[in-house]
C-alpha positions as MATLAB code, in Angstrom:
seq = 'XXXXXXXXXXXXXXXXXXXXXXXXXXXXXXXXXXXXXXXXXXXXXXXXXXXXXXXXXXXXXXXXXXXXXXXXXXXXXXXXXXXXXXXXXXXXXXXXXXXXXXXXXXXXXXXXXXXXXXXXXXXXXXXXXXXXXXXXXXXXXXXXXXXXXXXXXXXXXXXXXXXXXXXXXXXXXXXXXXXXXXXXXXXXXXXXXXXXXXXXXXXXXXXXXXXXXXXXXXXXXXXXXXXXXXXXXXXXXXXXXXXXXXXXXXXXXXXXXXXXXXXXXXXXXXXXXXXXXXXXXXXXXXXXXXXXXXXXXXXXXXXXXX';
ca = [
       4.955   13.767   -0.267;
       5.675   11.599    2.793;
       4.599   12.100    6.351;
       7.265   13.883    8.486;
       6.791   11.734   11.528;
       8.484    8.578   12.302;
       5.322    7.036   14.260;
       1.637    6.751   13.779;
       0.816    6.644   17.393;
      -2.660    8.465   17.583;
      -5.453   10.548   15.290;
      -5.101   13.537   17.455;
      -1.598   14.009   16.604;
      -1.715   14.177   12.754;
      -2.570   17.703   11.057;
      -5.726   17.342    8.467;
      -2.963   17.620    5.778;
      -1.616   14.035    7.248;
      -5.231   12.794    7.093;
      -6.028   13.376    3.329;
      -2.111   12.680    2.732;
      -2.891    8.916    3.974;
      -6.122    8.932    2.561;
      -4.739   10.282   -0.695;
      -2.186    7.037   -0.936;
      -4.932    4.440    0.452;
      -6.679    5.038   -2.569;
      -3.909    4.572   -5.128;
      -3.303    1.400   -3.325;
      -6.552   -0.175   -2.966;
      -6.615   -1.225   -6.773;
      -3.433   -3.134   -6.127;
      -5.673   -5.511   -4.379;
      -8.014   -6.462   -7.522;
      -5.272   -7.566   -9.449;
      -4.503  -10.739  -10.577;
      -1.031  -10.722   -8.795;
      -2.028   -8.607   -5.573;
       1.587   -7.427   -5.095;
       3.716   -4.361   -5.652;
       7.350   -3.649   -4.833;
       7.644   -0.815   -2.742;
       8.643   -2.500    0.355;
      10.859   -4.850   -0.663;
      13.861   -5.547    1.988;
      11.509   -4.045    4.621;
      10.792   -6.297    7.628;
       7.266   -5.751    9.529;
       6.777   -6.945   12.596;
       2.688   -7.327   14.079;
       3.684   -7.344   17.575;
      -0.252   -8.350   18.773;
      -0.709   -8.343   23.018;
      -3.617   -9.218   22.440;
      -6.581  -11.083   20.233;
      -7.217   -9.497   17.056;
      -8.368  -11.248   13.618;
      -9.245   -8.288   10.748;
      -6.707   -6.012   12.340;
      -4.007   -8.080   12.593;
      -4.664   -9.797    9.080;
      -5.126   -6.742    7.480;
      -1.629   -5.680    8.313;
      -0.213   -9.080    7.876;
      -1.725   -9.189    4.138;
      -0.968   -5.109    3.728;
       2.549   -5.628    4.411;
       2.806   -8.945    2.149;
       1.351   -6.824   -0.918;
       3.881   -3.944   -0.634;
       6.723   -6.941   -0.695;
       7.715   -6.916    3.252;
       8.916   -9.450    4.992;
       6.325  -10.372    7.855;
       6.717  -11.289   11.274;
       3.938  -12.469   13.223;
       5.301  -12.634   17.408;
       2.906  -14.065   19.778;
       3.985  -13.098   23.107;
       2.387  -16.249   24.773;
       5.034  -18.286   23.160;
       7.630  -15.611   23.872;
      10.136  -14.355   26.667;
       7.550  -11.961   27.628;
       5.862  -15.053   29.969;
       9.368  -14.559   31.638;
       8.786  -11.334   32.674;
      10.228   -9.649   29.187;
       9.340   -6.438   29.713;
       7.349   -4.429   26.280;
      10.320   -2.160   25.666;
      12.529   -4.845   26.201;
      10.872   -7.040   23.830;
      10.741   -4.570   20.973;
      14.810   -3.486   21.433;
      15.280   -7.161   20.772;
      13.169   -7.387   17.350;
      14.589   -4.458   16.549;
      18.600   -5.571   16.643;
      17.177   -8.050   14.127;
      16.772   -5.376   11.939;
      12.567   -4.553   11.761;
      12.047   -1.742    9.843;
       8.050   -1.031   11.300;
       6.730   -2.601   14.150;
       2.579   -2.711   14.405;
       1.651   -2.437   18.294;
      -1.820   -3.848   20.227;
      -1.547   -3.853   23.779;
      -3.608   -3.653   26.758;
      -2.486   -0.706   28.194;
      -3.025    2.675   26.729;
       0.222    4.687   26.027;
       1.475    1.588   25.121;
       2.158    2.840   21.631;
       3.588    5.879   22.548;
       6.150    4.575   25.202;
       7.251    1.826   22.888;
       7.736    4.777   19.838;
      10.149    6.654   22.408;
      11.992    3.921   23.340;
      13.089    2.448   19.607;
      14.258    3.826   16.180;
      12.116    1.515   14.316;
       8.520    3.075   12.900;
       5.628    2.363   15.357;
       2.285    1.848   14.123;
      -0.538    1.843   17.045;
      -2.893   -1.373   16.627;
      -4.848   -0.215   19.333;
      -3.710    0.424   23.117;
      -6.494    0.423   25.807;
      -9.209    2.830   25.976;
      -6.973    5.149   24.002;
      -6.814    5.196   20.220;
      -6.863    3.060   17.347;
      -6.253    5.600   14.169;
      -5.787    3.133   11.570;
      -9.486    1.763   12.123;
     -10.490    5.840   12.547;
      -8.620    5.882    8.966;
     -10.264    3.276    7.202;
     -13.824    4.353    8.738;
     -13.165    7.685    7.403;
     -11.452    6.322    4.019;
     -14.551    4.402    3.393;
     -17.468    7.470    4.389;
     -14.945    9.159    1.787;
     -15.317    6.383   -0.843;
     -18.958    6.690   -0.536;
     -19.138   10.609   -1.708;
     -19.756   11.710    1.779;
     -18.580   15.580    2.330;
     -16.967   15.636    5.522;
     -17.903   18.986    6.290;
     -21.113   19.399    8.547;
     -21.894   15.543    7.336;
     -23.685   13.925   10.559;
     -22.093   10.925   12.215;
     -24.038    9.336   15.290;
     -21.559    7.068   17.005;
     -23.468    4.534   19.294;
     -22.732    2.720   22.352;
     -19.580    2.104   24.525;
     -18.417    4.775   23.932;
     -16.551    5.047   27.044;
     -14.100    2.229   26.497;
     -13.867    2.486   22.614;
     -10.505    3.745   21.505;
     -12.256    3.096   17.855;
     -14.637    5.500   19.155;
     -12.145    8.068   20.500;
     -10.058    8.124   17.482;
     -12.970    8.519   15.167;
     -14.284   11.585   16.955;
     -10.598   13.092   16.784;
     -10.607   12.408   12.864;
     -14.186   13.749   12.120;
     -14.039   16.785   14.380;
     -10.811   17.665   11.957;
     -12.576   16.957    9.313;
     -15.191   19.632   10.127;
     -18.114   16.570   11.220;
     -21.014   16.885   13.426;
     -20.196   13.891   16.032;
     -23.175   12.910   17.806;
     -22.400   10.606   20.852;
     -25.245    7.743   22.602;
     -25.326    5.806   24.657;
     -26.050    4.551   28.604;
     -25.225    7.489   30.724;
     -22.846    4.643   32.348;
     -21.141    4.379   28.918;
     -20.796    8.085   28.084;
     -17.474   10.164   29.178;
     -17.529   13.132   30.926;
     -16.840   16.088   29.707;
     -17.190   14.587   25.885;
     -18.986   17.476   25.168;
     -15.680   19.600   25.398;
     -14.770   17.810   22.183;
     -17.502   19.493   20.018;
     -19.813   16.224   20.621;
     -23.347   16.313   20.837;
     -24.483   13.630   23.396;
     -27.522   11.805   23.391;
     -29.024    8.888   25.086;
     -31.669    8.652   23.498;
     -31.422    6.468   20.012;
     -34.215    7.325   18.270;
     -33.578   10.694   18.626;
     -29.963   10.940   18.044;
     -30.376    9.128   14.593;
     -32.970   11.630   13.069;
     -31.056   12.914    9.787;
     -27.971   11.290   10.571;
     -26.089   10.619    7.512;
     -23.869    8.018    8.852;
     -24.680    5.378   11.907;
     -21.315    3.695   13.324;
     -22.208    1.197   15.915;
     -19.470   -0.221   18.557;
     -18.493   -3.369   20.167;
     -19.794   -3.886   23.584;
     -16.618   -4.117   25.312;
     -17.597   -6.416   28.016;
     -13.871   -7.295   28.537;
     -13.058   -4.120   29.572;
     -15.764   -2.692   32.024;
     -14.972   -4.494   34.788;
     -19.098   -4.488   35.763;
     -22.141   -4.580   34.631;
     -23.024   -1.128   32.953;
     -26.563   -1.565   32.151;
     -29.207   -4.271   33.248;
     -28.771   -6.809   30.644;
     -28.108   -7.666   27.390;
     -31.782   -8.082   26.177;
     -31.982   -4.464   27.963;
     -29.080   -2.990   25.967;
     -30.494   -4.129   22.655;
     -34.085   -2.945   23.072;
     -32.657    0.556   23.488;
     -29.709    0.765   21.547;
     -29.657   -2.262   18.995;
     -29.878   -0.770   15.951;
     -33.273   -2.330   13.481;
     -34.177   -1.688   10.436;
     -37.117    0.751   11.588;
     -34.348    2.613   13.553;
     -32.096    2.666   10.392;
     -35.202    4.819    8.715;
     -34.693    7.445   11.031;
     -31.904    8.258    9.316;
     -30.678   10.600    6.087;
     -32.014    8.361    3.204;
     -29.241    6.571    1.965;
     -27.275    6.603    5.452;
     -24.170    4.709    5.859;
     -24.151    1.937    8.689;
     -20.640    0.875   10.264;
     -19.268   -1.012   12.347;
     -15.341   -2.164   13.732;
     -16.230   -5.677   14.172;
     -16.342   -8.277   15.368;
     -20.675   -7.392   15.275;
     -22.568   -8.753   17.946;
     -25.632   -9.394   15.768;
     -29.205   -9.415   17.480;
     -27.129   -7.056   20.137;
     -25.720   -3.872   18.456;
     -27.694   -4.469   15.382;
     -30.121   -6.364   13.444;
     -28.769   -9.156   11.595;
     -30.899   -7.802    8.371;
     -29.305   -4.548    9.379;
     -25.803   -6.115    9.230;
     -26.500   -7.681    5.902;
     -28.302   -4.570    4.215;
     -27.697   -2.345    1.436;
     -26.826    0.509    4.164;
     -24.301   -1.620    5.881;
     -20.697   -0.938    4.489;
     -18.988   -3.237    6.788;
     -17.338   -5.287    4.817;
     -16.231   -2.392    2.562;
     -14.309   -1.216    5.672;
     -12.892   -4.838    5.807;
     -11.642   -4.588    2.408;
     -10.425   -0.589    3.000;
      -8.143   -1.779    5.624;
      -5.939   -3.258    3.843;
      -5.673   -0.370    0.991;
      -5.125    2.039    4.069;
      -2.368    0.061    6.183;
      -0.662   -0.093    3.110;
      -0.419    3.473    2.710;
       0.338    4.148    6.201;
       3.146    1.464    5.787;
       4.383    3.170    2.733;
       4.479    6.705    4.042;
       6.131    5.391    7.281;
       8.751    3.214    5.743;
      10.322    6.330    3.811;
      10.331    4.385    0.332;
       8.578    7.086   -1.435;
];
């Protein structure tokens, strides 16, 4: 099977079908990684290109070393060294790497829609790194590769998702991917950080912590995304934690045996405890490690070599 799409622009857009398709060829990939010789053929002759607008170290790695164990040819552009300080526009930019012949180009940018307008614009595959507030599927992918890893049922399993929610595309793509999945999404979070209206998407909203985490099965903490708010959401830091850090006592409020993630990079002593962040519930660094095994399917399936 491959997916009939050209792009992987968003979660919303792909059928459940598409979901467990990509989740399907993660997993035959991720062994490829404990091997002695971490590499496989399939993309041999392909050329990737990580077209990053802006800072990014798993995401951008994980690509980099996802392409470079399917046998691509990797590009790395940094458009601070690039014509794009001349006014280059994005579109612009991308028709150029593509007359040199890229087969997939990975997108993060700023703006959101990025993705999108950049996939309309070239005949080269367009993988969405993250754009704005928007989405960021292949870190909704992995999140939901790894729950899946763990034995988790999707259906009616119970997924608090805590904090900015308002300017986390990780966030916004997750909910898209568990609500197909048949989840029960609880958002929480400031008032000041919650969209309105998120309750049209089947979310339960809470801002409460303590109470949104009773019988939860999995906890997935976000980034404060102080970059992007423009002003101060809450009263302070020290604030913020006491109410939504996430300790160990919180952590027992939970499903026994409940799941703790996070997108990275963690804030520790801010969205959680650092004994949180290094416990037996945290599967953090199992999502690192997933990332890889998933961007290689999703490069697979996009580059038509199956």
């Amino acid at each position: 099977m491959s997916l009939k799409r050209k792009d992987l622009v968003s979660i919303a857009s792909l059928t459940l079908d598409e979901i467990t398709l990509i989740l399907d060829t993660a997993d035959s990939f991720k062994e490829v990684s404990g091997r002695e010789i971490k590499k496989v053929p399939a993309l041999r002759g392909k050329t990737v290109v990580n077209l990053f607008f802006e800072p990014s170290t798993r995401t951008r790695t994980s690509f980099e070393l996802a392409a470079k164990r399917l046998s691509a040819d990797v590009i790395n552009f940094s458009p601070s060294s690039s014509s794009v300080v001349k006014g280059e526009t994005l579109l612009d930019t991308a028709r150029n790497i593509e007359a040199m012949q890229a087969d997939i180009i990975v997108l993060r940018h700023p703006d959101a829609g990025a993705a999108e307008t950049l996939a309309n614009g070239v005949k080269s595959s367009v993988i969405n790194a993250g754009d704005g507030w928007h989405e960021h599927p292949t870190q909704a992918l992995l999140d939901l590769f790894t729950m899946r890893e763990k034995k988790l049922n999707f259906k009616g399993l119970r997924v608090a998702i805590v904090g900015d929610i308002a300017h986390s595309r990780v966030a916004r793509s997750n909910i898209f991917g568990l609500s197909k999945l048949g989840a029960e999404i609880r958002a929480v979070g400031p008032p000041t950080m919650i969209p309105v209206h998120l309750d049209r998407l089947g979310v339960r909203v809470y801002y409460d912590l303590d109470e949104a985490l009773r019988g939860v099965d999995v906890i997935m903490m976000l980034r404060l995304q102080l970059e992007r708010q423009g002003r101060a959401l809450f009263p302070s830091i020290r604030e913020y934690s006491r109410l939504y850090g996430l300790t160990a006592e919180r952590v027992r409020l939970a499903e026994a045996g409940a799941l703790v993630m996070h997108p990275g990079p963690v804030n520790r002593g801010v969205e959680m405890a650092p004994e949180v962040a290094d416990s037996f519930s945290s599967v953090i660094l199992d999502q690192v490690a997933n990332g890889v095994a998933v961007r290689m399917g999703i490069l697979y399936l996009l580059s038509g070599a199956n």
